[in-house]
N, C-alpha and C positions, 0 to 999 in steps of 0.2 A: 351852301344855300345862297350866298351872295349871286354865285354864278349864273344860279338859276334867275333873277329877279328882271332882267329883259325880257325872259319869255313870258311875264307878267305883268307885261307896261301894259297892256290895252284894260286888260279887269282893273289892275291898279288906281288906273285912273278913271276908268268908270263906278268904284266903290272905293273909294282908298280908306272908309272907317274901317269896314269889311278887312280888308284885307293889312291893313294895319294891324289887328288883332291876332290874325291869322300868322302875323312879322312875331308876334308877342309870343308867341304859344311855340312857333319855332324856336326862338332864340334864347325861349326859358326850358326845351330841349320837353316839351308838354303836350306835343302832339298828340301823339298815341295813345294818351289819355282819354281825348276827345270823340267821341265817337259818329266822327262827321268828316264825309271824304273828303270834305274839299279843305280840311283842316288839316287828319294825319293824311294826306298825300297830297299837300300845295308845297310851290318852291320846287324845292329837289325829293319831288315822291322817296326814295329809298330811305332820306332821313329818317322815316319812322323808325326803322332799327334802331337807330339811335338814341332817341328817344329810349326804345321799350328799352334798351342797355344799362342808360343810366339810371333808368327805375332798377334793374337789378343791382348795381355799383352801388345804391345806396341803401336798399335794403341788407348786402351782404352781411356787413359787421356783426348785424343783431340777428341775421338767419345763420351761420355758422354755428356759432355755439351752441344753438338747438340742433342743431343736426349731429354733431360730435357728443352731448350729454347724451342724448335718448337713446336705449338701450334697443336691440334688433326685435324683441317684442312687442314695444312701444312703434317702430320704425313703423313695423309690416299693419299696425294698426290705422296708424295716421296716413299712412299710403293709400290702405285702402279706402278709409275715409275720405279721402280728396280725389280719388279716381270715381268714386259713385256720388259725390257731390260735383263735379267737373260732367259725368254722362248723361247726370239727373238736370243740370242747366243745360248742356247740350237740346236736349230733348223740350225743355220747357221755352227757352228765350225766341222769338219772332224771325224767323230766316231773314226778314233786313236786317237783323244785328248780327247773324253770324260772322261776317266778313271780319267788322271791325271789332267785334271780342275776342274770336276765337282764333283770330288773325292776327290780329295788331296790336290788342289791347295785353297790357303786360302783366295786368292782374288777373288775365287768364296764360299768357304765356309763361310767366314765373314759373310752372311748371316743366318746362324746357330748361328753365335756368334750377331747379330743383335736381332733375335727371343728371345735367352737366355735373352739379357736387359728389351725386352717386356713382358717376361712372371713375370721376378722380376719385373716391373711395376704394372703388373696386382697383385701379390701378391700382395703387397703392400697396393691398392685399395681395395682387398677382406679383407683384416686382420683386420680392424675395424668393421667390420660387426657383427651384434650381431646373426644373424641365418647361419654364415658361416658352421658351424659344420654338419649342416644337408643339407647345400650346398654340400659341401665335400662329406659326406657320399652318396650322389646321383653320385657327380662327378665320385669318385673313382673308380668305378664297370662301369659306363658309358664309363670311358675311357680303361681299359683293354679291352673292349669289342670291341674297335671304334678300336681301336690298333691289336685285336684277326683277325678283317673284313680286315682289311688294308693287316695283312699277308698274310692270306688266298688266296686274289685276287691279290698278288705281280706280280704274273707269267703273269697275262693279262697284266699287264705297262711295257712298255720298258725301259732295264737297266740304262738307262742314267737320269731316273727321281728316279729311286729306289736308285740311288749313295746320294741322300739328299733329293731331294724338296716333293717326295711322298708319306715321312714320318716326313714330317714338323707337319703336323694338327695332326695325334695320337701320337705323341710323345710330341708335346706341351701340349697336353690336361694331357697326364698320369703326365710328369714332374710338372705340373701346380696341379694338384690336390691333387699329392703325397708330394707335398710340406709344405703341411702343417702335424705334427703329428693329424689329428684328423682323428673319423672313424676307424673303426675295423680293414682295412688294414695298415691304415696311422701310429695307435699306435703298430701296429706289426710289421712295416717296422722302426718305432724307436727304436726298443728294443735295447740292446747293441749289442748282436749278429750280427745282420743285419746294425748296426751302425759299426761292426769294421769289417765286410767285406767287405762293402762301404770303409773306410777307404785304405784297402791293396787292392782294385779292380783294381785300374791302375797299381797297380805292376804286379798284377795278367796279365793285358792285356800287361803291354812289357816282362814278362819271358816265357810268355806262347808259344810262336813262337821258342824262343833257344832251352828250354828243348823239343822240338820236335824235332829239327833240331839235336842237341848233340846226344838225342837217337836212331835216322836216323845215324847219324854216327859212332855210335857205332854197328849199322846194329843190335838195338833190335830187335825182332819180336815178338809176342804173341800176343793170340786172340784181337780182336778188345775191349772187356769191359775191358781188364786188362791192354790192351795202354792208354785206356783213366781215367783209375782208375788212374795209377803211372803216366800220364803226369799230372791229375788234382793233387794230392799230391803233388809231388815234387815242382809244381808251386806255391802252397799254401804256402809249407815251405818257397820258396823263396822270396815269399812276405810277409810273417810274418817278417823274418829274414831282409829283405831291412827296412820295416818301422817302427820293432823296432831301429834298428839299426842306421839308416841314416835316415829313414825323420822325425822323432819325434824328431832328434836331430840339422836338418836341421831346424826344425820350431823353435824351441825353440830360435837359434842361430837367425832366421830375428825377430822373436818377441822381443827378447832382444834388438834387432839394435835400431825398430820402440819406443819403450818404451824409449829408449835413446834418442831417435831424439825428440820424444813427449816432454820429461822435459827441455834437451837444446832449 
């Protein structure tokens, strides 16, 4: 967010209560709450994940244990109760708010973070299986392909289901199947390679908006493959450089905490 705050010198100083606030709401990681664009998407627009993230980190604790107590009839009950209360606001709330509820906002996204707990369930349930591997190996290609149909036909659903719930079923299947290293895909999506650009990928998605923005202000111009050649570079570097740097150093530093809290 720091990085972004040059690209904000001229509003800054033309409003700075304004946008002083707007400093508050980031730094208290409270954007996405807000349902006002120039709020979750000032500074470093992609923050807003961030945000809706830590809204789930902290609801966790006390949503777990409701999910592990309630019994599979209970489960498929309250499911369906939140999917026909989730289609019934759909349908009712003003298309200026769709963006920033159905989008951004994390107490309509929590549901995504809902799905993510079921599908670690369903792992779970599959990983003793002695003919997983050739489950998998059917899955994996199944679901690229369920996921390839879903894009294809994006353009017939209207926007306000494409912002999450229209890509709930192939994204659960590919996440769910890719989850395991087995299968032709699955041990090639392990490799180190593809293991440590997973790693640096969320850097990748918060630099990747500045280093656009910076080279827009620097009034770059050149062909269209050679913007997207040195915006994908440069972004690379800076995410190599973030998580050697800082979050292998970050981790290391809460693992050290957790391992102390462990033996006290």
């Amino acid at each position: 967010m720091v990085l972004s705050i040059p690209l904000y010198a001229t509003n800054i100083v033309d409003d700075p209560l304004r946008y002083a606030g707007i400093f508050g709401f980031d730094m208290a990681m409270l954007q996405s709450i807000i349902p006002i664009e120039i709020v979750y998407f000032s500074f470093n627009s992609p923050g807003w994940s961030i945000s809706t993230e830590f809204f789930f980190y902290f609801i966790f604790p006390f949503f777990l244990p409701l999910v592990l107590k309630v019994n599979l009839r209970n489960a498929l009950l309250v499911i369906a109760f939140v999917l026909l209360a989730y289609f019934s606001l759909v349908a009712i709330f003003p298309s200026n708010l769709h963006h920033s509820q159905f989008y951004i906002s994390p107490i309509f996204r929590v549901l995504d973070f809902f799905i993510g707990i079921i599908l670690y369930l369903l792992r779970s349930y599959i990983l003793p299986f002695d003919r997983k591997d050739k489950l998998i190996q059917i899955m994996q290609p199944l679901s690229i392909l369920m996921l390839a149909l879903f894009v294809t036909f994006h353009s017939q659903v209207d926007y306000v289901y494409r912002y999450a719930s229209y890509y709930w079923l192939p994204m659960s299947f590919v996440i769910l199947s890719f989850s395991f290293d087995s299968g032709f895909l699955g041990r090639l999506l392990a490799g180190r390679l593809f293991v440590y650009f997973g790693e640096i990928s969320f850097g990748f998605y918060l630099f990747h908006w500045l280093v656009i923005k910076y080279l827009n202000l620097a009034s770059y111009s050149n062909s269209l493959s050679v913007n997207i050649a040195l915006v994908f570079g440069i972004t690379c570097l800076l995410s190599i450089v973030s998580y050697e740097l800082y979050e292998k150093r970050c981790r290391r530093m809460i693992n050290k905490i957790i391992s102390v809290k462990k033996i006290t």
